[in-house]
PADRENMAR-819011 format. One record per residue: y, z, x of N, C-alpha, C in turn. Coordinates in pm, 1 decimal, m for minus. Layout:
> Y:Z:X:Y:Z:X:Y:Z:X
...
//
This chain:
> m117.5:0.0:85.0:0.0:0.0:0.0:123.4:0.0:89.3
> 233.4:m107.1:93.8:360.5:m92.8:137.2:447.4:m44.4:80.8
> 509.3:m8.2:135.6:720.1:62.8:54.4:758.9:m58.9:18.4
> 857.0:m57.6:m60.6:931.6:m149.8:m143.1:1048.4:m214.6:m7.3
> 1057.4:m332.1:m14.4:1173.2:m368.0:62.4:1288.9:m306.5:7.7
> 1405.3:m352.9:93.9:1540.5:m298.9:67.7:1589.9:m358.0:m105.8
> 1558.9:m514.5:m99.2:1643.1:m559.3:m186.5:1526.2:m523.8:m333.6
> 1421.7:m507.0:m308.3:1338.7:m439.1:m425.1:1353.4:m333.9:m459.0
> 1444.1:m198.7:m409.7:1449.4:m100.4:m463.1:1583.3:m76.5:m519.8
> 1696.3:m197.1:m453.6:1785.3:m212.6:m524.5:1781.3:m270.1:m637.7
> 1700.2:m374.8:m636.1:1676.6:m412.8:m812.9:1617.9:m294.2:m937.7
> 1529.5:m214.5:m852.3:1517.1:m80.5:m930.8:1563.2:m14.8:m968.7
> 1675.0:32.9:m903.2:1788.5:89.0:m906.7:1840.7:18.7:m964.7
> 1917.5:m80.1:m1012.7:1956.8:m195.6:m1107.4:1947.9:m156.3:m1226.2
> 1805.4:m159.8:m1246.8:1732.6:m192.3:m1384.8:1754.4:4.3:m1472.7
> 1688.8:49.5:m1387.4:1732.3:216.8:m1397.2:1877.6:241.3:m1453.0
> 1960.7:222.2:m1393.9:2140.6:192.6:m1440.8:2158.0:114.8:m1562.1
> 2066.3:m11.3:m1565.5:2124.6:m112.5:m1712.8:2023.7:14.2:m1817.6
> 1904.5:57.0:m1759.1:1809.1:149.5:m1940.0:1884.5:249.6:m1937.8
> 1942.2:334.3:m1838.0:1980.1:469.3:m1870.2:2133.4:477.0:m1888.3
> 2184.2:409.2:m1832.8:2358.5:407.8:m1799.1:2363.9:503.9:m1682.2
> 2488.9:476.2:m1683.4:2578.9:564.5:m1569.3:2556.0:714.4:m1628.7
> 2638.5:724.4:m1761.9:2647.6:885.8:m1759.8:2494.3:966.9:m1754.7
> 2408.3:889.5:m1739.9:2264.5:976.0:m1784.1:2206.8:996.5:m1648.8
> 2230.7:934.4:m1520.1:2166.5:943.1:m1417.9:2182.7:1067.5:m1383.7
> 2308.7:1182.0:m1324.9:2332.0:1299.4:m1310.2:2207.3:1339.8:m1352.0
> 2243.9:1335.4:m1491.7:2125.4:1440.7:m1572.9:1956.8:1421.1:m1558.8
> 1952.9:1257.4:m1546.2:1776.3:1258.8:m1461.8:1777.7:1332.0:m1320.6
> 1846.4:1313.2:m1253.1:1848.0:1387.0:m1126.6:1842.5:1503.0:m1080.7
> 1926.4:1555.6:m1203.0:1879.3:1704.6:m1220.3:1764.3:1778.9:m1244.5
> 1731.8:1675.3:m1376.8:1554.8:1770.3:m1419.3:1436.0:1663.8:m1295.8
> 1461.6:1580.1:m1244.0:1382.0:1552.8:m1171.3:1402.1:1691.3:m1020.0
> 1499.5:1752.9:m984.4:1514.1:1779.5:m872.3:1455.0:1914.3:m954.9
> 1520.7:2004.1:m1063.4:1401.8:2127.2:m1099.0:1276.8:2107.1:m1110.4
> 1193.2:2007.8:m1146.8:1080.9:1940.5:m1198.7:993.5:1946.9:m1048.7
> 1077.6:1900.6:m951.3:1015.3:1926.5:m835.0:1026.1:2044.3:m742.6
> 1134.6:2128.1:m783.1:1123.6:2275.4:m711.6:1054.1:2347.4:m807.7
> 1028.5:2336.9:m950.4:869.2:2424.8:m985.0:795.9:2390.2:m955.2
> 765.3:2275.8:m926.9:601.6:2219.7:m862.3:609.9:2292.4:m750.3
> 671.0:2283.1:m629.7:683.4:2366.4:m528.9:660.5:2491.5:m519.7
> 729.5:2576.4:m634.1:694.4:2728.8:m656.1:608.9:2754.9:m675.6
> 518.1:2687.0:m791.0:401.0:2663.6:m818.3:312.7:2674.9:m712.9
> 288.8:2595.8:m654.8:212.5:2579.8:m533.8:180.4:2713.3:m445.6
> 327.0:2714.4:m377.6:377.0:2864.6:m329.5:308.0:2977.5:m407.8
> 335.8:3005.5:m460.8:290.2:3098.7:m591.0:77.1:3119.7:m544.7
> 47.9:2969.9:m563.9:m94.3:2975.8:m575.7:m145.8:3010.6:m448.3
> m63.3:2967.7:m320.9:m105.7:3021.7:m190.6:m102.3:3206.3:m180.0
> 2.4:3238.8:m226.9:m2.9:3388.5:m233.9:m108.5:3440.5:m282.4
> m154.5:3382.8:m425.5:m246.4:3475.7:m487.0:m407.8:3448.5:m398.1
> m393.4:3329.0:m366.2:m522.2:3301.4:m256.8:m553.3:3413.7:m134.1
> m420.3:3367.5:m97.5:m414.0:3463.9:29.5:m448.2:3647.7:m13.8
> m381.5:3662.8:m114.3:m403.7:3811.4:m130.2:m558.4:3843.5:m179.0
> m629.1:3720.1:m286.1:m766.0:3762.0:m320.2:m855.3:3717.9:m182.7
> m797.8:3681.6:m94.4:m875.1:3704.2:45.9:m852.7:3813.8:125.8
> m748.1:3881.9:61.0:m715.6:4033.6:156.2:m817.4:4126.1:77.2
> m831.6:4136.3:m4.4:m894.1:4212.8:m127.0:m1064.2:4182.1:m64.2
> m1135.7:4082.9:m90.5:m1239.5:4055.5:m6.9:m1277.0:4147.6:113.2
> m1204.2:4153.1:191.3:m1192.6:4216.8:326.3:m1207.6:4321.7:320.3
//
């Protein structure tokens, strides 16, 4: 699988701008950027409880 060339992700970006408009991008950007710091916490979160039911084991 390759990355998108330059002028292909500008057409994405294009097309993204003509479905959503201008004023709506902010606001995808936003719940995309929380959307991905709970996944993160999440994660985080699941390493702790791992780590601790391996202290408990011990």
């Amino acid at each position: 699988m390759h990355f998108p060339l330059p002028w292909q992700l500008l057409l994405i970006l294009l097309v993204i701008l003509i479905v959503f408009g201008a004023s709506k991008l902010p606001e995808l950007g936003r719940g995309l950027g929380e959307g991905i710091r709970n996944f993160k916490k999440s994660l985080s979160e699941e390493d702790k409880k791992e780590l601790e039911g391996k202290k408990e084991e011990q």
